[in-house]
KOLLUM-849104 format. One record per residue (C-alpha): x, y, z negated. Coordinates in steps of 0.05 Angstrom, whole numbers, plus 5000, padded with zeros to 4 digits. Layout:
BEGIN
XYZ ...
This chain:
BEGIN
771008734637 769508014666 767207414638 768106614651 766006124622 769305374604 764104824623 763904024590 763103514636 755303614625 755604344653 754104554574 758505184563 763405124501 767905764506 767006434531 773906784565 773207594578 778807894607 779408714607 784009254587 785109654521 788110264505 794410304461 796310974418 800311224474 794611264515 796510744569 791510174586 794109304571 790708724590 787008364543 784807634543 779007384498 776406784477 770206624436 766206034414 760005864457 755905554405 757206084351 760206654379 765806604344 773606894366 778006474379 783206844394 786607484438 793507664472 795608284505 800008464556 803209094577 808809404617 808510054588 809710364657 802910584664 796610264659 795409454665 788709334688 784808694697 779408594740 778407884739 778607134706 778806464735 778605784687 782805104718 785204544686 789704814625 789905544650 785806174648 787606594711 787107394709 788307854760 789508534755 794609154780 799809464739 802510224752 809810244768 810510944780 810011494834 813511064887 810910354884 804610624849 799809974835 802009314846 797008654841 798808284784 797007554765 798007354695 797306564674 795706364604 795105784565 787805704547 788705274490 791905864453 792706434495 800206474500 803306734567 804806154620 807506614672 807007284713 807707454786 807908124814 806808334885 811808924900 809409394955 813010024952 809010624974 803110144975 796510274925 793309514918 787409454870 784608704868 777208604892 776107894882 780107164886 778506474885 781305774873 783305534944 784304874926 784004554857 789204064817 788003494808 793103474747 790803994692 797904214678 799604314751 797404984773 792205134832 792605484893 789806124894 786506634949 785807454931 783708004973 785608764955 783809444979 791609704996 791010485005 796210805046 793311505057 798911835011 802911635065 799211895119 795811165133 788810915112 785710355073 786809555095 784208975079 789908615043 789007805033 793007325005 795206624989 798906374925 800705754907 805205254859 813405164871 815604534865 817004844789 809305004780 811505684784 806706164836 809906354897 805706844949 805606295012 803406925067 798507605053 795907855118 793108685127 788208875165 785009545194 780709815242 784810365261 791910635225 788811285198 782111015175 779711195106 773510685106 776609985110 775209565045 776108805026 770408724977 770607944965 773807304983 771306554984 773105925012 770205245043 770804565026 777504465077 780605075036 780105595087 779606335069 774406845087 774407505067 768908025075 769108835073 766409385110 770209775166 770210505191 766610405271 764611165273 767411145339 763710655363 756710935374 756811295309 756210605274 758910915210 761010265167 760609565191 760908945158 767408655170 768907845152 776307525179 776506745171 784706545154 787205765160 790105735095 796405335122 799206005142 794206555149 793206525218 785706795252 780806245245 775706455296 777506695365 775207385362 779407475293 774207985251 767207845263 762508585252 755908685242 750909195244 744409175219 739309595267 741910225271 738410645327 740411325288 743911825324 748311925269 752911325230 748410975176 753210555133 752709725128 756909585069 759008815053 760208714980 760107904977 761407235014 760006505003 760905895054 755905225041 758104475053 756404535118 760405205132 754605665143 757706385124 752506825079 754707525081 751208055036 750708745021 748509515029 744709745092 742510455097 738910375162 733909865116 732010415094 737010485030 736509735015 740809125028 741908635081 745007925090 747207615162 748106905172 753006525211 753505765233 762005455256 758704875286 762304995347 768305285309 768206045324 761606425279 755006325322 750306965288 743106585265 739307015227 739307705191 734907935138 733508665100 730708745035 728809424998 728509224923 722309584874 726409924845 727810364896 720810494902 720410474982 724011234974 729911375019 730711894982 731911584908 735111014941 740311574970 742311754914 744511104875 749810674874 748610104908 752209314901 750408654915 752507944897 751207324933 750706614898 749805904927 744005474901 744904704895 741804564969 746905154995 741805705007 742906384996 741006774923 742907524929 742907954868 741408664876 744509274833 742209964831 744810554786 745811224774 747211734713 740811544678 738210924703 741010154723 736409664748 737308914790 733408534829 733907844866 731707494924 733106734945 732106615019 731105835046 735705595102 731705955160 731406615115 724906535091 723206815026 722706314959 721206794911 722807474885 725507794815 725008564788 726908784722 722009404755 714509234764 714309624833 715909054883 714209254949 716808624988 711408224949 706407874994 700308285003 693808004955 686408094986 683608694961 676908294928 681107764897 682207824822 689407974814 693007304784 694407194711 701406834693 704106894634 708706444578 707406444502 710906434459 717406804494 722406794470 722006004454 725505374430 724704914458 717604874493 712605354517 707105464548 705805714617 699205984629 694606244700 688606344727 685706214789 678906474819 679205894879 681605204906 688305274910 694504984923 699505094874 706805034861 710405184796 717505184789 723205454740 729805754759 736205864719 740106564719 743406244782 737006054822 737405314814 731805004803 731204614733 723704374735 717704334778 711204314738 706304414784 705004174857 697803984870 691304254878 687004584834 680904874821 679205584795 679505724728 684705764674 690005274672 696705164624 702704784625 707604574580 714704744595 720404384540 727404614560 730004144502 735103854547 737404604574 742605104545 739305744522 739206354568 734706714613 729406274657 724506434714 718206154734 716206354799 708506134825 706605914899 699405954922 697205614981 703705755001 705306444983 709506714929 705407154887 709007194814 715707074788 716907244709 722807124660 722706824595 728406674546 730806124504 733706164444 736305534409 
């Protein structure tokens, strides 16, 4: 199931799209498009769509102008088993604008993520459109590749597929995975995955990111796939799995996901074009609370990470842990040198938190009443001078007020926080002390 949501010219949400799958009564999967009220929750309306072949699964929505985008892959039988399928509808009523198949024969493609390349500027004139897949040839005797590519408007508005480029490490590898796509502000197309190098002193997985001119697909950096391996001095192949990818105003590349070698946490690399080809700057690890500083539990959980861009286009990365009884998150947002900002944890075992002096009085910061509408108060004790900073963050990590930024003395202290002007959803206030983060905490408004 995904989710996306249609934005006023004030960033104010008004309707909710989910896009999905259901199961008919012969037990075959459709797509299903969704569309509720923001304000109320209401339905607004759902269409189907099935080839009754197989199963039609969608994986993913994207909102432009007058259409709602969802990708997906359809089953066409034993021979051209899954093809990507994009499916355009109307999303003043849901009705089916168009659908465009890619047919592979022999050729497994599941969709892992795609973008809007470049927006229309006319709302009835469709947008060009990135995708990356995970094409799986091993039936065949092959491997996995890394399958991108580029679709865009006829002359007609109808999509045509302008080039799709593969990529693998080697022909029989079983490892190689597009995980997400992205784009910067010239339209160009990056695409991020991990890559079998256990032949290369037992690397085990590598992140793997390709840059393609979207004019026609060709390399966009010299070396063509740029790896990376975070610190592995093992003598056996720890994995480095990329799950996500974003690209700032000023092309810096942010590329995040799992490291084993962390231990059994997850890592982002950063990369600056100013020269054109990717110049490495900066890596960073982070081992989340809820793994608990345990290789062991953190072993034996599945592990993904998602990165977002906050307004000044530095890195927030949310973290994702779960197994058959537990699921927990975490976040961290890192400043443009990859220092920390501030942490979150749905678990109260942080372990990346900075360290507190043993004879200090552990901090108090809390918010009452929570959940609120629209005001509340944010309250903290200190037991010295201090310098102290205050800020709250949406869901995204953009900063929507700063409270506090001055010195104080000990004691107990509170400040009023009114999110009249703010849609309702999750907040966090996050805490600086003399210039250490010590406490971030979420609160929720309801309006």
């Amino acid at each position: 199931m995904c989710i996306e949501l249609k934005l006023n010219d004030d960033g104010q949400a008004t309707e909710v799209f989910i896009a999905g799958y259901v199961t008919t009564p012969n037990n075959y999967k459709d797509f299903i498009i969704k569309k509720y009220s923001a304000s109320n929750g209401d339905s607004l309306g759902q269409k189907t769509y099935g080839l009754k072949f197989g199963d039609d699964i969608a994986t993913d929505i994207l909102l432009d102008g007058n259409y709602a985008y969802v990708l997906g892959y359809s089953y066409f039988g034993p021979h051209r088993m899954n093809d990507i399928t994009l499916l355009t509808f109307w999303q003043s009523d849901l009705s089916l604008n168009e659908v465009l198949f890619d047919n592979r024969p022999g050729s497994d493609d599941k969709p892992t993520g795609f973008v809007i390349a470049e927006r229309s500027s006319v709302p009835v004139q469709k947008s060009k459109i990135s995708l990356t897949s995970v094409s799986d040839n091993t039936s065949a005797g092959g491997g996995t590749k890394f399958l991108t590519m580029f679709i865009e408007p006829s002359f007609v508005n109808h999509f045509i597929i302008r080039w799709q480029k593969e990529y693998t490490n080697c022909k029989s590898c079983r490892n190689d995975y597009a995980t997400s796509v992205s784009q910067d502000f010239t339209g160009d197309i990056y695409v991020a995955g991990y890559v079998d190098r256990s032949f290369i002193r037992n690397h085990g997985c590598d992140f793997a990111t390709i840059k393609y001119k979207a004019a026609e697909g060709a390399y966009g950096w010299t070396e063509g796939v740029k790896f990376y391996n975070y610190s592995d001095t093992s003598t056996r192949g720890v994995n480095d799995k990329a799950s996500s990818i974003k690209i700032n105003d000023n092309k810096t590349v942010y590329v995040a996901g799992v490291s084993e070698a962390s231990p059994s946490g997850f890592s982002y690399v950063q990369y600056s074009q100013t020269a054109g080809d990717p110049l490495f700057e900066l890596d960073r690890v982070y081992t989340p609370g809820f793994i608990l500083n345990d290789r062991t539990l953190g072993d034996g959980m599945n592990k993904w990470s998602t990165l977002h861009l906050a307004n000044d286009g530095t890195p927030l990365i949310v973290m994702m842990g779960w197994n058959e009884t537990n699921a927990y998150w975490s976040a961290i947002r890192y400043d443009a040198n990859g220092n920390v900002l501030y942490t979150i944890n749905d678990d109260p075992g942080d372990f990346n938190q900075p360290a507190v002096n043993k004879n200090e009085q552990a901090l108090t910061l809390n918010n009452y009443p929570n959940p609120f509408n629209p005001s509340t108060a944010i309250s903290y004790t200190l037991i010295e001078n201090s310098f102290v900073n205050l800020k709250v963050y949406n869901s995204l990590g953009r900063e929507v007020a700063s409270l506090v930024n001055e010195k104080q003395n000990p004691g107990n202290h509170t400040v009023n926080f009114n999110a009249g002007n703010l849609s309702s959803g999750v907040y966090y206030y996050t805490m600086t002390v003399n210039g250490i983060v010590r406490e971030t905490k979420t609160m929720m408004l309801l309006k």
